[in-house]
FIKOLZA-1660 file (N, C-alpha, C; in steps of 0.1 Angstrom, whole numbers, plus 5000, padded with zeros to 4 digits):
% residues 193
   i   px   py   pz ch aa at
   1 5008 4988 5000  A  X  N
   1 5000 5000 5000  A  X CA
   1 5009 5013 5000  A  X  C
   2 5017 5010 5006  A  X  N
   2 5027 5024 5014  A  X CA
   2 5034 5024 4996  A  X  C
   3 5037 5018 4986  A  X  N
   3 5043 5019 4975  A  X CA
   3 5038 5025 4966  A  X  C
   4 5022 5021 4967  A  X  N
   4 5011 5026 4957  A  X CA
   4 5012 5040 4957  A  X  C
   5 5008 5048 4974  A  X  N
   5 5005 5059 4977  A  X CA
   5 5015 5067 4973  A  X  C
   6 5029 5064 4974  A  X  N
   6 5043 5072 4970  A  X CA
   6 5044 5070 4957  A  X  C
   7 5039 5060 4943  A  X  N
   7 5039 5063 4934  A  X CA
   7 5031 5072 4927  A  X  C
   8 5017 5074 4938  A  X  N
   8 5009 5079 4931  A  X CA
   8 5013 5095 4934  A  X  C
   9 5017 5101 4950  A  X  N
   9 5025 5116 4952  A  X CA
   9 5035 5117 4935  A  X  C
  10 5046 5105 4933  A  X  N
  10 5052 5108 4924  A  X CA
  10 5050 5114 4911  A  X  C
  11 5034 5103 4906  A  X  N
  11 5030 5110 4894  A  X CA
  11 5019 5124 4892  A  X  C
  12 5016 5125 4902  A  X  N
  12 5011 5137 4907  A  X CA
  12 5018 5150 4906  A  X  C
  13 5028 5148 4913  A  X  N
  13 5039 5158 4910  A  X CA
  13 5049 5158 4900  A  X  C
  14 5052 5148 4887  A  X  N
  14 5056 5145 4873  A  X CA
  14 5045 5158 4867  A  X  C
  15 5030 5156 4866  A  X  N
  15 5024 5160 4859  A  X CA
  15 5020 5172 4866  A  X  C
  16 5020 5173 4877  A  X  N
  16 5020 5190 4877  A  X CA
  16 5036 5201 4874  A  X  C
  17 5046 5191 4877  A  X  N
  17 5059 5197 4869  A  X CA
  17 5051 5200 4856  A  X  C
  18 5050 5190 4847  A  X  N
  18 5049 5191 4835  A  X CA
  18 5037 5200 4831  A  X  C
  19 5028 5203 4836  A  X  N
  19 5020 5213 4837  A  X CA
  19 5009 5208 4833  A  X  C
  20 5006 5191 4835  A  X  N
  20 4994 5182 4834  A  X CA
  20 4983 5181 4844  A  X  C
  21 4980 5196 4849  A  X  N
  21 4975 5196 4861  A  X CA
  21 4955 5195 4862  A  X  C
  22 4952 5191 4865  A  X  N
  22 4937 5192 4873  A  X CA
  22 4932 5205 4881  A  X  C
  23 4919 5210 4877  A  X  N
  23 4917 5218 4887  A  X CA
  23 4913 5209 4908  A  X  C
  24 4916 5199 4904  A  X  N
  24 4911 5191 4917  A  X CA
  24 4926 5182 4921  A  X  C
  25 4935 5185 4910  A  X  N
  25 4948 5179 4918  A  X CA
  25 4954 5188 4932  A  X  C
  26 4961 5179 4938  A  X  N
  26 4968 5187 4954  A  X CA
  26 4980 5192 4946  A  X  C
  27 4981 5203 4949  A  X  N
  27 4997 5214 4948  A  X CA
  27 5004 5209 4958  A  X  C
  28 5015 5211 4960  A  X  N
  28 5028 5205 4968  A  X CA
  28 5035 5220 4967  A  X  C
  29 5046 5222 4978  A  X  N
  29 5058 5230 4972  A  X CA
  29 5064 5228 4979  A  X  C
  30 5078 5236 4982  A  X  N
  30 5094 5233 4989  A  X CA
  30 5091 5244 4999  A  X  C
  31 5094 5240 5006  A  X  N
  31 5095 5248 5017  A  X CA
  31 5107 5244 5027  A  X  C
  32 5115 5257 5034  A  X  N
  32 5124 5251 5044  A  X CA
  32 5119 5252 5058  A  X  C
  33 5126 5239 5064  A  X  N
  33 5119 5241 5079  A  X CA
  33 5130 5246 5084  A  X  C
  34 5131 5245 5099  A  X  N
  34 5138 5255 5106  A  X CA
  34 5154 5250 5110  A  X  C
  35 5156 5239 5101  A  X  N
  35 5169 5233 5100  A  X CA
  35 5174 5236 5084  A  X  C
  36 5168 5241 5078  A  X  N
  36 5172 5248 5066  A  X CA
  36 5171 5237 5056  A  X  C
  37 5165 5229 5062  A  X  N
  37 5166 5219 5043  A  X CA
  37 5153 5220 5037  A  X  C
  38 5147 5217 5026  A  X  N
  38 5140 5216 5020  A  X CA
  38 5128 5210 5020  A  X  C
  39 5119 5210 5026  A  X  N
  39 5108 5194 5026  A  X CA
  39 5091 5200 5018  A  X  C
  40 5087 5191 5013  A  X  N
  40 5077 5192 5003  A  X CA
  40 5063 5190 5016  A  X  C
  41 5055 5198 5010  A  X  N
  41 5042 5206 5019  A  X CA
  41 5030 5207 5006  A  X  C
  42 5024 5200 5018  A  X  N
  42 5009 5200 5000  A  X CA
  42 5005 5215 5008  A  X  C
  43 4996 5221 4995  A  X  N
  43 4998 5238 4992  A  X CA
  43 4980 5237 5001  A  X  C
  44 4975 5241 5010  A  X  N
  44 4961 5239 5014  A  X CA
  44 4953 5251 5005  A  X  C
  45 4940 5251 5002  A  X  N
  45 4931 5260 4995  A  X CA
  45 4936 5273 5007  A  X  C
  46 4935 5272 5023  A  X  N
  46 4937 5282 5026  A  X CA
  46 4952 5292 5026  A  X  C
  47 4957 5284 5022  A  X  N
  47 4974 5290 5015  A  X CA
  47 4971 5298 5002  A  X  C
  48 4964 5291 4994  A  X  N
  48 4961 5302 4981  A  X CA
  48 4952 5308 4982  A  X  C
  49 4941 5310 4991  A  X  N
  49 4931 5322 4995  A  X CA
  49 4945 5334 5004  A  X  C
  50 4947 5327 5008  A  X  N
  50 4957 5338 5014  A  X CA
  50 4968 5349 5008  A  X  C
  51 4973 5341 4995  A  X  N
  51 4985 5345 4987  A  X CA
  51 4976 5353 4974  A  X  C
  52 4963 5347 4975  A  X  N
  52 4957 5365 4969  A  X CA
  52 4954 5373 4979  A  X  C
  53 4949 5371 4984  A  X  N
  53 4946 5384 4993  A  X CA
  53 4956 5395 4994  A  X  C
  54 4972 5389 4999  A  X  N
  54 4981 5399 4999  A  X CA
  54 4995 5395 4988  A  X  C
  55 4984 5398 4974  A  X  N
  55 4994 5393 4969  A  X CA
  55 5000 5407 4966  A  X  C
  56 4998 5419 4966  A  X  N
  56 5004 5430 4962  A  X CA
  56 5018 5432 4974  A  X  C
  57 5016 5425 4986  A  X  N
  57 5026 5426 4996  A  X CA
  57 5036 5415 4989  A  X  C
  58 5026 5402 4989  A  X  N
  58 5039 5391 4982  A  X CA
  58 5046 5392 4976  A  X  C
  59 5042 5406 4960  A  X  N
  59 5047 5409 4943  A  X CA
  59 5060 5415 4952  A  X  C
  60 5056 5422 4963  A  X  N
  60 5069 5431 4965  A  X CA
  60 5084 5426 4972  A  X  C
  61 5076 5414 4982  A  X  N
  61 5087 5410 4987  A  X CA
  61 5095 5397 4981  A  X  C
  62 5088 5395 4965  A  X  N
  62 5095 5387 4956  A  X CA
  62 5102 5392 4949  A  X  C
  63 5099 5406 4944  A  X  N
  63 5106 5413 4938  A  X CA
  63 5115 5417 4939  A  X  C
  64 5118 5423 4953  A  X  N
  64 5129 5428 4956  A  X CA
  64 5136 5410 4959  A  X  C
  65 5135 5400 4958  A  X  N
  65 5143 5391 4956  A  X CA
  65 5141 5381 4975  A  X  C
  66 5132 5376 4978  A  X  N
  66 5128 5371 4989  A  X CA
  66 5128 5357 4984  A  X  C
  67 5129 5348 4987  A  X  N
  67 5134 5332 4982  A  X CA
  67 5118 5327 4984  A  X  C
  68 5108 5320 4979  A  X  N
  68 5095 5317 4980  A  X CA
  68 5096 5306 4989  A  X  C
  69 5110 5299 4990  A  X  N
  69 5108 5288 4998  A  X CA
  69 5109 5290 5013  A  X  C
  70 5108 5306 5019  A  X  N
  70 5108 5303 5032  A  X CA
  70 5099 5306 5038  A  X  C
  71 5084 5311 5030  A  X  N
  71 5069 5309 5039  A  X CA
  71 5063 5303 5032  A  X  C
  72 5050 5299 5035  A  X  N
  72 5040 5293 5025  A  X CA
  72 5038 5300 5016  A  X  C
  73 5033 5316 5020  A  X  N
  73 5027 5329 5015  A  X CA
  73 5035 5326 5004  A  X  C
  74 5046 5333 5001  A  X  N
  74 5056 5338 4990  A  X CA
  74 5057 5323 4981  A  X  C
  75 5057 5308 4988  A  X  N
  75 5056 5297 4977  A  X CA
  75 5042 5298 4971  A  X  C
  76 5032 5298 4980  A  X  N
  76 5017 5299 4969  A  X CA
  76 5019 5307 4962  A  X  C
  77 5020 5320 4965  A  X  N
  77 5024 5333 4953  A  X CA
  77 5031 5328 4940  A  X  C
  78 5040 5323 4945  A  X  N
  78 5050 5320 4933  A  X CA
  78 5047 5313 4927  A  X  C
  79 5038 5304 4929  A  X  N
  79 5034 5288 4924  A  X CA
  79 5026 5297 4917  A  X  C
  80 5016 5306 4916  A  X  N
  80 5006 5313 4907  A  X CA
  80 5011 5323 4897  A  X  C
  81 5022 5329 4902  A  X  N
  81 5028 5340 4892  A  X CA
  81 5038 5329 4881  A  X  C
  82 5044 5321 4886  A  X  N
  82 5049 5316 4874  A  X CA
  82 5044 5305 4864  A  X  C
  83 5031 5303 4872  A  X  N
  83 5019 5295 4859  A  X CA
  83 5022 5303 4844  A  X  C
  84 5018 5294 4838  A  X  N
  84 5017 5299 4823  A  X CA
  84 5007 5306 4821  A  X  C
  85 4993 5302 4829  A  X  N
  85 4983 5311 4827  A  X CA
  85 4987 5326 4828  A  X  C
  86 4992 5326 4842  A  X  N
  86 4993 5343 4848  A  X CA
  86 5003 5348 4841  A  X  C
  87 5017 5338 4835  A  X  N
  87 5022 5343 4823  A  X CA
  87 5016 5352 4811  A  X  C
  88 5010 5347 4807  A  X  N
  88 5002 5347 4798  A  X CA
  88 4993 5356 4796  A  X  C
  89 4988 5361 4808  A  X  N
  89 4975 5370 4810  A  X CA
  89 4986 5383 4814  A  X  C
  90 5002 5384 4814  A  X  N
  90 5010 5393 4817  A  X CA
  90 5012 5397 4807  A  X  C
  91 5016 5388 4800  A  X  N
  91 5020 5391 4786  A  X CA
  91 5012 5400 4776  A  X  C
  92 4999 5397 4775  A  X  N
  92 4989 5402 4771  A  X CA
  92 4986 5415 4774  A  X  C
  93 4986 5421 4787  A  X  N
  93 4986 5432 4792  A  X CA
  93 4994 5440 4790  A  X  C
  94 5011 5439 4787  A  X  N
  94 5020 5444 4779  A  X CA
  94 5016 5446 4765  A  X  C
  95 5014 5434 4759  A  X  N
  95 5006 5439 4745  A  X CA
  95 4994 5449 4742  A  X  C
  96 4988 5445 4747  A  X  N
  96 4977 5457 4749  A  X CA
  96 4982 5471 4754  A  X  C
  97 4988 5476 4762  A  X  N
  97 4991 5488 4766  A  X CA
  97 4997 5489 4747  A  X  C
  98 5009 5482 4744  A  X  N
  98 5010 5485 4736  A  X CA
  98 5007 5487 4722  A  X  C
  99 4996 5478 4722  A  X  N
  99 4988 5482 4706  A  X CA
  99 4976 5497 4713  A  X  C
 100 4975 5499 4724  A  X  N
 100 4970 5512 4727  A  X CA
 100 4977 5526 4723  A  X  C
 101 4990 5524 4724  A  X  N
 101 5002 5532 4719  A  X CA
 101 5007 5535 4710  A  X  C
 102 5011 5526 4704  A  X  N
 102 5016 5522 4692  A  X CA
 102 5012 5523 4681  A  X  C
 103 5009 5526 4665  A  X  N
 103 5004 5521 4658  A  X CA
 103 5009 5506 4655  A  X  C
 104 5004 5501 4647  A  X  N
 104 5005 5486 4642  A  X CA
 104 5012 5481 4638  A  X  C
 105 5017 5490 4624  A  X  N
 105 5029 5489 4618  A  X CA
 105 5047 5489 4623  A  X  C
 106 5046 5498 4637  A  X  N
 106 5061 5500 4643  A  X CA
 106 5057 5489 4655  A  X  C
 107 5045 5482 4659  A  X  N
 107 5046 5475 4665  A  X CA
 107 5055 5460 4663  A  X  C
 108 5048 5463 4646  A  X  N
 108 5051 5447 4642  A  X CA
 108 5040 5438 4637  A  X  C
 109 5032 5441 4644  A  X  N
 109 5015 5432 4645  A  X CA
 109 5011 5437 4630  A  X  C
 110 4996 5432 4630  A  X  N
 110 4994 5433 4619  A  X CA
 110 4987 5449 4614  A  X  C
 111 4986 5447 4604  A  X  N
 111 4982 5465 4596  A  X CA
 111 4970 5464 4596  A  X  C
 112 4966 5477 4589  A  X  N
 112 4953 5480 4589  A  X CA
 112 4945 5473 4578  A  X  C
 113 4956 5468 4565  A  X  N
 113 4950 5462 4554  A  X CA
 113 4946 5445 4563  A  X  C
 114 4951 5439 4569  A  X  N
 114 4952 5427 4572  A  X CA
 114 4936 5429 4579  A  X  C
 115 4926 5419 4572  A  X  N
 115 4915 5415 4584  A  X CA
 115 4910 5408 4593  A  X  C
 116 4922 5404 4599  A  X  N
 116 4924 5400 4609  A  X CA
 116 4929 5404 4620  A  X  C
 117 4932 5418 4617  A  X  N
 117 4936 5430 4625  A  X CA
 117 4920 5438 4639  A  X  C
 118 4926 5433 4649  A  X  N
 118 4920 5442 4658  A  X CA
 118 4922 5453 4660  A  X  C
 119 4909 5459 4663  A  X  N
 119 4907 5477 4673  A  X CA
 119 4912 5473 4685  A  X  C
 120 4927 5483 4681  A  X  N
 120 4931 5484 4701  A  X CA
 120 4926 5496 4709  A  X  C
 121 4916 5489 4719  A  X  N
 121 4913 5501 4727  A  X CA
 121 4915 5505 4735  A  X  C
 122 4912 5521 4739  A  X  N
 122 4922 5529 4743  A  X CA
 122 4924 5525 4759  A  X  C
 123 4930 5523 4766  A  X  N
 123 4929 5518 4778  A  X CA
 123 4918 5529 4789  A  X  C
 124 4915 5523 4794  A  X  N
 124 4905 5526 4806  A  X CA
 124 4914 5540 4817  A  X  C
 125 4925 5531 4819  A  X  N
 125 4934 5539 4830  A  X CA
 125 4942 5548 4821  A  X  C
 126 4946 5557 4819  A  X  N
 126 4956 5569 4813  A  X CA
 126 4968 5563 4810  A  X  C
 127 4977 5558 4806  A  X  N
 127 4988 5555 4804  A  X CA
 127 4999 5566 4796  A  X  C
 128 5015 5564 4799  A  X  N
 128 5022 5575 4797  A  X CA
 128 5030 5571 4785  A  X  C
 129 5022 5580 4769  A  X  N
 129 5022 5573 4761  A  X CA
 129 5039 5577 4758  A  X  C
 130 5045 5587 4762  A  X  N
 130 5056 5589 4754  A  X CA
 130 5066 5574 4764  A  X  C
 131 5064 5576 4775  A  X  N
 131 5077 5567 4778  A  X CA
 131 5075 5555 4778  A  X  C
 132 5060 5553 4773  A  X  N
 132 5059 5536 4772  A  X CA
 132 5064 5536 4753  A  X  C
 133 5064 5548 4745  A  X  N
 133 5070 5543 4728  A  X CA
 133 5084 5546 4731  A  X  C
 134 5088 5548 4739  A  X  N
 134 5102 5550 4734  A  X CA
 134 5107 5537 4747  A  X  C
 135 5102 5527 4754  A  X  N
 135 5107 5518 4756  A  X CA
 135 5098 5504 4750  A  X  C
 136 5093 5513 4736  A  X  N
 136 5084 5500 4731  A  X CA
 136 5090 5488 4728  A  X  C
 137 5100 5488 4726  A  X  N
 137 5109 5473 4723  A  X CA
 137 5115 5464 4734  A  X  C
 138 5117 5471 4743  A  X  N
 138 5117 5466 4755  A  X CA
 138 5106 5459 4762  A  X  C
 139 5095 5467 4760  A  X  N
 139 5082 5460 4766  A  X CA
 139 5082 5445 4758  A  X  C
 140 5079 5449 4742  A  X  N
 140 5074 5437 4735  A  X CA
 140 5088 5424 4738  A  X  C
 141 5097 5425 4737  A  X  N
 141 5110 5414 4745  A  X CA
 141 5104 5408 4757  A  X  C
 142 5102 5414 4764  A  X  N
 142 5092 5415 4782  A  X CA
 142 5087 5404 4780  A  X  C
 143 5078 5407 4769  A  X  N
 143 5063 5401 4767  A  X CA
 143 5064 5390 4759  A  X  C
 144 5079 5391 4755  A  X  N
 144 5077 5376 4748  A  X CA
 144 5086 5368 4756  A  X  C
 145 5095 5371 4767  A  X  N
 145 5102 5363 4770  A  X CA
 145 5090 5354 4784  A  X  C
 146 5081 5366 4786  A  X  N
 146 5072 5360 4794  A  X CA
 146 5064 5344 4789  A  X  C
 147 5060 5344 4779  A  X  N
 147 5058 5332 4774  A  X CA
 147 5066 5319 4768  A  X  C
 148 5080 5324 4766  A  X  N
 148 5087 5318 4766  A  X CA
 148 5083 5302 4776  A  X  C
 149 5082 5288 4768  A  X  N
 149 5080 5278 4777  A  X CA
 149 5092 5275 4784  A  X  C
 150 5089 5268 4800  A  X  N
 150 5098 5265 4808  A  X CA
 150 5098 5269 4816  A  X  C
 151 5103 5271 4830  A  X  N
 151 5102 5278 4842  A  X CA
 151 5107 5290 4841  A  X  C
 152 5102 5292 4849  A  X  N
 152 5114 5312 4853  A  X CA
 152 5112 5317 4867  A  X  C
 153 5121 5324 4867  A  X  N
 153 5121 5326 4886  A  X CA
 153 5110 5338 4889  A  X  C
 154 5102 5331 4898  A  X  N
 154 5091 5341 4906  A  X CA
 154 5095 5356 4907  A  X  C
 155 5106 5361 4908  A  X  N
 155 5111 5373 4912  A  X CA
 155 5109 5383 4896  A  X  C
 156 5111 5376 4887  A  X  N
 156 5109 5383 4873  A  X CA
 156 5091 5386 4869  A  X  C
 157 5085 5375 4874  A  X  N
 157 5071 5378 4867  A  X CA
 157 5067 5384 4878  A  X  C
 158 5070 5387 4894  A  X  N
 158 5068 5396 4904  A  X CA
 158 5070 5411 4897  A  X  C
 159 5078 5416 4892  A  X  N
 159 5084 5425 4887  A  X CA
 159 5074 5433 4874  A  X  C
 160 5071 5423 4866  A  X  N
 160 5060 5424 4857  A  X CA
 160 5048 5428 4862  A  X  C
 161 5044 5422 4873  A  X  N
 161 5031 5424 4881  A  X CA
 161 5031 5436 4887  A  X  C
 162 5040 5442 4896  A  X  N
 162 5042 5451 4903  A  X CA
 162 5041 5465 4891  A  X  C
 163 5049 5460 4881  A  X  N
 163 5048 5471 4870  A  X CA
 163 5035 5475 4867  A  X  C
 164 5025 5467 4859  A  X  N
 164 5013 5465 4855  A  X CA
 164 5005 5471 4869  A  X  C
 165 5003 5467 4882  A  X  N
 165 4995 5473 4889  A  X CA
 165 4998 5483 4893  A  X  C
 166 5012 5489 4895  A  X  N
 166 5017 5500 4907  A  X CA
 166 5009 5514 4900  A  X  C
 167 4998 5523 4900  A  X  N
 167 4994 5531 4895  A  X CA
 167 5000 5542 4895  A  X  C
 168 5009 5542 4908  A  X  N
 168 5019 5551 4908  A  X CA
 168 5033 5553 4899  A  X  C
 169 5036 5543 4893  A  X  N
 169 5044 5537 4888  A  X CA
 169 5048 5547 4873  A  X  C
 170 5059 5541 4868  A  X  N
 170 5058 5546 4855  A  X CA
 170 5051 5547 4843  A  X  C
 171 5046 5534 4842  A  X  N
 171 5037 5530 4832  A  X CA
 171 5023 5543 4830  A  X  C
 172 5019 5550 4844  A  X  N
 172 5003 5557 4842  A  X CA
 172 5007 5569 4845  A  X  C
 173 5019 5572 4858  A  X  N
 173 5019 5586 4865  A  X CA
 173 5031 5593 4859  A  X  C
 174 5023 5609 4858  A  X  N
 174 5035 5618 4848  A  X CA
 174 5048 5618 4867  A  X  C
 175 5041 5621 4875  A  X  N
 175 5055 5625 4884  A  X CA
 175 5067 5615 4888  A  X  C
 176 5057 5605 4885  A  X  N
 176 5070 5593 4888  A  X CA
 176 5084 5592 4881  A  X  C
 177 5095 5593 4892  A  X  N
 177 5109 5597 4886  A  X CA
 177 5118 5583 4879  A  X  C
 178 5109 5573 4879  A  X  N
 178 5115 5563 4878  A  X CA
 178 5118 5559 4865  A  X  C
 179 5129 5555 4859  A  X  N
 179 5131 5552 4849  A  X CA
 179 5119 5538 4843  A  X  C
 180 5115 5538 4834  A  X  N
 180 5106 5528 4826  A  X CA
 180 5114 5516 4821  A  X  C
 181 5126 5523 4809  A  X  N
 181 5133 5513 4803  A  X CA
 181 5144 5506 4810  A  X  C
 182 5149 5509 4823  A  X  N
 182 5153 5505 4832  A  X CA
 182 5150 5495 4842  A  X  C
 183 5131 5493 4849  A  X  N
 183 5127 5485 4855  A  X CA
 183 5125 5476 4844  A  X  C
 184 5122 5476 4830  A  X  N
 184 5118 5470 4822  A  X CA
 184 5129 5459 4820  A  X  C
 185 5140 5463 4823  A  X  N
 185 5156 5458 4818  A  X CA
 185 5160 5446 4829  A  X  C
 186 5154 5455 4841  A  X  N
 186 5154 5445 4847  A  X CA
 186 5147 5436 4854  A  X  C
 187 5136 5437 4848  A  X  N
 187 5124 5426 4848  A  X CA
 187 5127 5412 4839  A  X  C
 188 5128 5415 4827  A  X  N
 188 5140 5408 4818  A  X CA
 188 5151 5396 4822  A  X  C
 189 5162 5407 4824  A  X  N
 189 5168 5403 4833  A  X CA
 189 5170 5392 4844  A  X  C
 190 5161 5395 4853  A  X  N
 190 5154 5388 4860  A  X CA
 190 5149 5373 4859  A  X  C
 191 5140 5372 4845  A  X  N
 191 5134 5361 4843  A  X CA
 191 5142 5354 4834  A  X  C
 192 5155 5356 4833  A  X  N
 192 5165 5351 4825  A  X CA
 192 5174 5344 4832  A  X  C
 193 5174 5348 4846  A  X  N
 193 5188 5344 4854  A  X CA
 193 5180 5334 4867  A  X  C
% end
């Protein structure tokens, strides 16, 4: 029995590596206990109700580079930011700011003759069109290295996230002193290393 049950954690965890997952499979993650090694912790529903709730505290303390394996909080987080979904849905929100910006043509995307070309519309929130075109290439890199398959470390798609929501940030607010093509660089960066 005891072989069955450890085959079956094994393939459980094969196919959620591989990203064969169930909305009714159990999550696992690494976590260290208080002797510093490593040991695997199934993820409870109340672990990921919690890692949304403050996930704007979590984005931050991953971003500035907090290891996800030393609370639950920061591993659920992580476990969600580097899904492909929430990839994905990052990604997209980069593109959009930038087909809001951009015409079509210096995007790259398709033209106006193409009919299969969408109406990008104008965003809801104000966005800061001059410093988001003059680090338009950098975004679209962003956005594709986000989809890029394979893992990538929580601390880069933290980075993405924080970007996208901080309203204060560079992306929406004229006073913000912060360089754009710089966090950008190193958001990148980031999910490279």
């Amino acid at each position: 029995m005891t072989g069955q049950i450890s085959l079956q954690v094994l393939h459980d965890l094969y196919n959620s590596f591989m990203g064969h997952t169930r909305k009714d499979d159990t999550m696992h993650v690494l976590l260290e206990d208080d002797l510093g090694r490593l040991t695997l912790r199934r993820l409870r529903l109340w672990d990921r109700i919690m890692a949304r709730c403050l996930a704007a505290r979590l984005d931050r303390e991953l971003a500035r580079g907090a290891r996800p394996e030393t609370n639950v909080g920061l591993a659920a987080r992580a476990v969600r930011l580097t899904s492909m979904r929430c990839r994905r849905d990052l990604a997209r929100s980069l593109q959009r700011i930038l087909a809001a910006v951009l015409p079509a043509a210096s995007r790259g995307g398709p033209t106006a003759a193409d009919p299969s070309a969408r109406v990008a519309r104008h965003p809801h929130i104000p966005v800061r069109r001059d410093r988001i075109s003059r680090s338009a290439s950098e975004l679209a890199e962003l956005a594709a290295r986000l989809v890029q398959p394979g893992p990538v470390p929580a601390r880069g798609v933290a980075m993405v996230c924080q970007l996208l929501t901080d309203g204060g940030g560079p992306l929406y607010r004229k006073a913000c002193r912060d360089d754009l093509a710089a966090i950008v660089e190193q958001a990148t960066q980031a999910l490279t290393s």
